[in-house]
Structure formats: structure tokens, C-alpha cells
C-alpha positions in Angstrom: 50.0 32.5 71.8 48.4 28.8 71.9 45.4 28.8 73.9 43.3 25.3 74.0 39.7 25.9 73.2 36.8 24.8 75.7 39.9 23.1 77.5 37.6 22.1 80.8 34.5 21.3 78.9 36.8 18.8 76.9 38.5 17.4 79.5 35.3 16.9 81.8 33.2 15.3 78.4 36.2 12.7 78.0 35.9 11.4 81.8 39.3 10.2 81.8 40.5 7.1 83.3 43.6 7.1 85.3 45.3 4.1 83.8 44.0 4.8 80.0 44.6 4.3 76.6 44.1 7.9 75.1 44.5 9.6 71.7 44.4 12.9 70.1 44.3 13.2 66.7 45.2 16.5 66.3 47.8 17.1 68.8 48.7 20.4 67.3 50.8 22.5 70.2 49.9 19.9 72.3 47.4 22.0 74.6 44.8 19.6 75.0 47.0 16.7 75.2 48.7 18.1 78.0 45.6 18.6 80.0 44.8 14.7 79.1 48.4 13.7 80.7 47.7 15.5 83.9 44.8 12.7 84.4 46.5 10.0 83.3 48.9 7.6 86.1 52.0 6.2 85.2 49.6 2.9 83.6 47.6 5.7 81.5 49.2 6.3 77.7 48.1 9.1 75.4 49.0 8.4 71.3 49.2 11.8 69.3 48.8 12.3 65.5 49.5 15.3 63.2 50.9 15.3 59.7 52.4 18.7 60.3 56.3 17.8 61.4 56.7 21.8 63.1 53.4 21.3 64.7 55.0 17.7 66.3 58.1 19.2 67.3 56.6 22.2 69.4 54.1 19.6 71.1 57.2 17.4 71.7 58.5 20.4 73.7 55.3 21.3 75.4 55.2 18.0 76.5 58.6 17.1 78.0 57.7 16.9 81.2 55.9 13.7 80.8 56.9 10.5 79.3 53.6 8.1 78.6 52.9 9.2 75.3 53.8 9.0 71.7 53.4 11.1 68.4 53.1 9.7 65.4 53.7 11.8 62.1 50.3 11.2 60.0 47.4 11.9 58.7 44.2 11.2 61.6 42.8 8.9 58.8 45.5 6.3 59.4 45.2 6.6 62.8 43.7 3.2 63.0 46.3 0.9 60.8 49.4 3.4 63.1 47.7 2.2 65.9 47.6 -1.5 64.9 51.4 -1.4 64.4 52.0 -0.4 68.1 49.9 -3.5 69.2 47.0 -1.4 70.1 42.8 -2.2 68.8 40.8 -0.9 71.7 41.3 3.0 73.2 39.4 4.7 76.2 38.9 8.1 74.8 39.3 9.9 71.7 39.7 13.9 71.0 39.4 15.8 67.9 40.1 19.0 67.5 39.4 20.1 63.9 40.8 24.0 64.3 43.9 25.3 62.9 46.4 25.4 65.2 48.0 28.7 66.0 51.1 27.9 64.9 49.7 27.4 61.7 47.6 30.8 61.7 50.4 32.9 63.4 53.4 32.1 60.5 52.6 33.8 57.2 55.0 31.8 55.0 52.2 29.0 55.9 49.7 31.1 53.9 46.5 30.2 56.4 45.7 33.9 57.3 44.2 36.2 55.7 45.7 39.2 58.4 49.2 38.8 57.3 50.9 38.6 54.1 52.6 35.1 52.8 53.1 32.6 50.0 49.8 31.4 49.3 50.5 27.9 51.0 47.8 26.2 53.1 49.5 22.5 53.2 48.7 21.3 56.7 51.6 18.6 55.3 54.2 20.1 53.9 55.3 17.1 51.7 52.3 18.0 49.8 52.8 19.1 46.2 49.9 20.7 46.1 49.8 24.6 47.4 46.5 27.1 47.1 49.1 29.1 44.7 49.2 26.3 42.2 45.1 25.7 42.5 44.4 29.5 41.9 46.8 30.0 39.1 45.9 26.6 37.3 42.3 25.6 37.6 39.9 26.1 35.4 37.4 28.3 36.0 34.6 25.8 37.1 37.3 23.9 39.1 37.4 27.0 41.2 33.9 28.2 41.5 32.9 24.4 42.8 35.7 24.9 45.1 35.0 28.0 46.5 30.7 26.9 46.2 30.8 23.9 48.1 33.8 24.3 50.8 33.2 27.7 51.3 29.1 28.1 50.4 30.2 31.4 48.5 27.1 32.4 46.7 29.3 35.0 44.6 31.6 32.3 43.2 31.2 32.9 39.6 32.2 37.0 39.4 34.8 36.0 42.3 36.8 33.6 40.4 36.1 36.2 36.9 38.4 38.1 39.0 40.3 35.5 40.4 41.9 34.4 37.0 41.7 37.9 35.3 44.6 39.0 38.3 46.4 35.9 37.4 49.6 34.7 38.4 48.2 35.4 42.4 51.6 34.7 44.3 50.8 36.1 48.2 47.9 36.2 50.5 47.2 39.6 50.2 47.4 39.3 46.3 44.2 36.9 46.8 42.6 39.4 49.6 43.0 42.8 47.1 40.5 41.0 44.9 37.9 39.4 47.7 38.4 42.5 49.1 36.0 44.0 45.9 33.1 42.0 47.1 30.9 42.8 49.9 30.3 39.6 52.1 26.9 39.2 54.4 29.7 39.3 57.5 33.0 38.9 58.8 36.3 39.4 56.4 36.0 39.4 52.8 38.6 36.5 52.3 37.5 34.4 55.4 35.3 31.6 53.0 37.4 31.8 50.3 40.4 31.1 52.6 38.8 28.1 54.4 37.2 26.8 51.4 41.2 26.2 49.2 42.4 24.9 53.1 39.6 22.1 53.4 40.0 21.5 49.4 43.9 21.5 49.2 43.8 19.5 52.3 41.1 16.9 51.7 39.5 17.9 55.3 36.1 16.6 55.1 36.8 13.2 52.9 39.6 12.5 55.6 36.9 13.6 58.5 34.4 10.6 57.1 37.0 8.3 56.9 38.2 8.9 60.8 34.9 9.0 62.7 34.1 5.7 61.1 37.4 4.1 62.6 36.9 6.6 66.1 33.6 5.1 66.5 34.7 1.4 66.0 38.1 1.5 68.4 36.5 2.8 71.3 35.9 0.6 74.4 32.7 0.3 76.1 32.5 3.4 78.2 34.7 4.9 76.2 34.2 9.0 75.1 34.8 10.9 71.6 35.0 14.4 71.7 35.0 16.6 68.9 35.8 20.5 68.3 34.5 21.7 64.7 34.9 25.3 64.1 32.8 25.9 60.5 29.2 24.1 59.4 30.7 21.9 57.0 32.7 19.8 59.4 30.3 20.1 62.5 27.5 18.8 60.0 29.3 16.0 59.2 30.5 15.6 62.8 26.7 16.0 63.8 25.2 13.8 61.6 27.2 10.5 62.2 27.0 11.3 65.7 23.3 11.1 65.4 23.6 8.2 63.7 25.0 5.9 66.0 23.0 7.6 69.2 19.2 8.4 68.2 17.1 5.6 66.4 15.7 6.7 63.1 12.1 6.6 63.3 9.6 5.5 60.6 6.8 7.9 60.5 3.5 5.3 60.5 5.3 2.2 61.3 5.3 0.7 65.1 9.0 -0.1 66.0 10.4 -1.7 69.0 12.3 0.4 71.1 16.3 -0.5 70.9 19.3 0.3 72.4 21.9 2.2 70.3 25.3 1.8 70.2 26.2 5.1 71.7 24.9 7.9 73.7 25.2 11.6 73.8 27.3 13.4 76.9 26.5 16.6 74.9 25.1 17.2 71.7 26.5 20.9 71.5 28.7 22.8 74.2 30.1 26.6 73.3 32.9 28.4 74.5 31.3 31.3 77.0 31.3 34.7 76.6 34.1 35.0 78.9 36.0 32.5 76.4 35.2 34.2 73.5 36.1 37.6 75.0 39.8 36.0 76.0 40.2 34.1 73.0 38.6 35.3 69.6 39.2 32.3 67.8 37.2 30.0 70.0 34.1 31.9 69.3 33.2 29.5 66.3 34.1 26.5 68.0 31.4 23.7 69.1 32.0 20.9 71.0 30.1 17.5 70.3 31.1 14.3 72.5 29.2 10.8 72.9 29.7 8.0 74.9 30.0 3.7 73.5 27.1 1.8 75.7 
């Protein structure tokens, strides 16, 4: 079942105008969008992204009963050259929802989860050659232990992977969990980092991330809101830190500056999902929502 994280809280941070130009760059199942629609008049227009063509089709059916919007099949880092080709620069409000959609997580022959068994997959584009099968069974051994270092911050890379390639050809999910499954982690499931760290890898997650919150922040009209969902420290650090950026001045310890006004500001720096949230829906309990506003 597809339940939107801090649905509300998003909804409230993006302030939506009637008769706006909306996008969501992850439109997944199409929860979120939906909610946006609801707010929007027959003048308002929502444009969806998602490279993940199942993904498109369900939020295509979610969303039948309304008619001002548009998905486009792509990657949110060409959100900004798709959007040129419909004739649009400027947009009101921007959401970003960096989860893995359920339908992603729930079907095992996508290889996401570590709960069920499956081809060890992880494409969010499925046009991709590239499959966490293929990186397991081929990279060298420092290939993987960067990987699995730096996208997961697994400080047991090195006797991991030892194990990794001595169980070689790994061909399922649970061929990959029998062997994390030998190390003790500080919490949570043994395959949990390791699973998230070939997903962001395989998928480019946090070169793409850069590239998009350059073009979010530059598209935006004055008045007009980002807000983000991260759901692991890598991508709300980067998230964080450009949001910082372009809403608190950087100050010169011993120099006298002039005060000046910044490009944006914050709504929020940080809303989380409540423990009534968390209770209904596990998966939103790592969730964090960051939104700011274009002076």
C-alpha cells in the first residue's frame, strides 16, 4: 500500500497557488501529486517526472480523475531542458521526494528489498544496463569497498566484500543478505547500508541530486516554494547544505560585513513525520522534510 509521507506538512510548506505552474519530480504512485491537483483550478498545471515507466503508468491511473497535468518519462536532472520543450522557464513550486516508491520496494523481481527474495536488480530505469548483480559479480575488490564506504558509510567494508567475492556469482537478494547477514551492524538490518549504498551507486542518486537543485533553485518564481523529502544522511546533507547556501549568509569570523539579503529563505529547515506517522507508516520514520522559499 502507497502511503505519501508527511503528505500535510508538504502540502502546507508548498503554499500552493490556485492557478499554478507545479512540478514533481518524483511523481512515483502519484500520492503527493494528487494532493497538489486538489489545490490547483482549472488555470493551475502540475508537470510530473520519473524514469521508471511502471511507476508512470500506476500514477497515470491514480490520477485519472484530473486532467491539468503531464508526465514526462525522465530522469529529474533533465527536468529543466523537458520543461523548456513544453514552452515553460518559470514554475511556482517544486516537490522532491527522494524515497523509494513502494512500488518499487513491494516487487521483488525489482531487487530493492532486502525482506523479500529477487534478482538482484536496483535500476530505478529499467533501460539501464547496469544491475547490482553485474556490480557484485564483476568489480574489483576496491571498486566495491569504495562503494559500499562512501554510499553506504559501512565501516566493515573491507571483510564484507572478502565475503562478498569469495560467494561469487551472487544471483538473488537473499544470496547477498546470507552473507551481510555474518556481520553484526550497530542497528537496523544487516543488509540495509549495503542495499542503499549499490541503489544510490547503480543509480547515480547523489550526482543527479546536485545537478537538479541547481536547476530547482534557478526555475522558481519569486514566492515560489521547494520542498524536499530525503530519507538517508547522504542525500539530506546535500539537500541541507545547498539549501543553506542560498538562505544564510556565510559569515567571516573577524571581518565586518554588511548585512544582505539572500536569495531565498527557509519555511522549515527540518520537519519529521510524528509518532503517530511513524506508528502508521514505518517507512516514513527516516524521512525529513526541508522546504525554502525564492525572495
Amino acid at each position: 500500500m502507497h502511503i505519501p509521507v508527511l503528505l500535510t506538512e508538504t502540502i502546507k510548506a508548498l503554499n500552493i497557488k490556485k492557478n499554478g505552474i507545479y512540478l514533481d519530480l518524483t511523481i512515483g504512485l502519484g500520492g503527493h501529486s494528487k494532493a497538489i491537483l486538489k489545490e490547483l483550478n482549472g488555470s493551475g498545471f502540475l508537470y510530473g517526472f520519473d524514469q521508471d515507466q511502471e511507476a508512470i503508468n500506476k500514477a497515470k491511473e491514480n490520477l485519472k480523475d484530473y486532467h491539468n497535468f503531464k508526465i514526462i518519462k525522465a530522469n529529474f536532472k533533465d527536468f529543466k531542458a523537458n520543461l523548456k520543450k513544453e514552452g515553460i522557464e518559470k514554475v511556482d513550486g517544486i516537490l522532491i521526494d527522494l524515497g523509494v516508491s513502494s512500488l518499487q520496494i513491494d516487487n521483488s523481481q525489482r531487487g530493492f528489498s532486502y525482506m523479500v527474495d529477487g534478482p538482484l536488480d536496483m535500476r530505478m530505469d529499467r533501460d539501464n544496463p547496469l544491475t547490482a548483480e553485474s556490480i557484485l559479480n564483476s568489480y574489483s575488490e576496491a571498486q566495491l569497498i569504495n562503494i559500499l564506504k562512501e554510499y553506504g558509510e559501512i565501516y566493515y567494508a573491507k571483510p564484507l566484500v572478502t565475503e562478498i567475492i569469495k560467494k561469487r556469482p551472487l544471483k538473488t537478494s537473499f544470496d547477498l543478505v546470507k552473507i551481510t547477514d555474518k556481520f553484526k551492524v550497530r542497528k537496523g538490518h544487516s543488509a540495509k547500508q549495503v542495499f542503499q549504498a549499490l541503489r544510490i551507486y547503480l543509480n547515480d542518486e547523489l550526482t543527479v541530486l546536485k545537478l537538479m537543485l541547481d536547476d530547482a533553485l534557478e526555475v522558481l518564481n519569486q514566492g515560489g516554494r521547494i520542498a524536499c523529502l530525503t530519507f538517508h544522511s547522504l542525500e539530506d546533507k546535500i539537500v541541507k547544505d545547498k539549501f543553506k547556501a542560498v538562505t544564510e549568509e556565510k559569515i567571516i569570523k573577524g571581518l565586518p560585513t554588511l548585512p544582505k539579503e539572500m536569495p531565498f529563505k527557509y519555511y522549515k529547515k527540518k520537519i519529521l513525520p510524528s509518532i503517530k506517522e511513524v506508528k502508521s507508516n514505518p517507512r516514513s520514520k527516516s524521512a525529513i522534510l526541508r522546504a525554502i522559499i525564492k525572495n
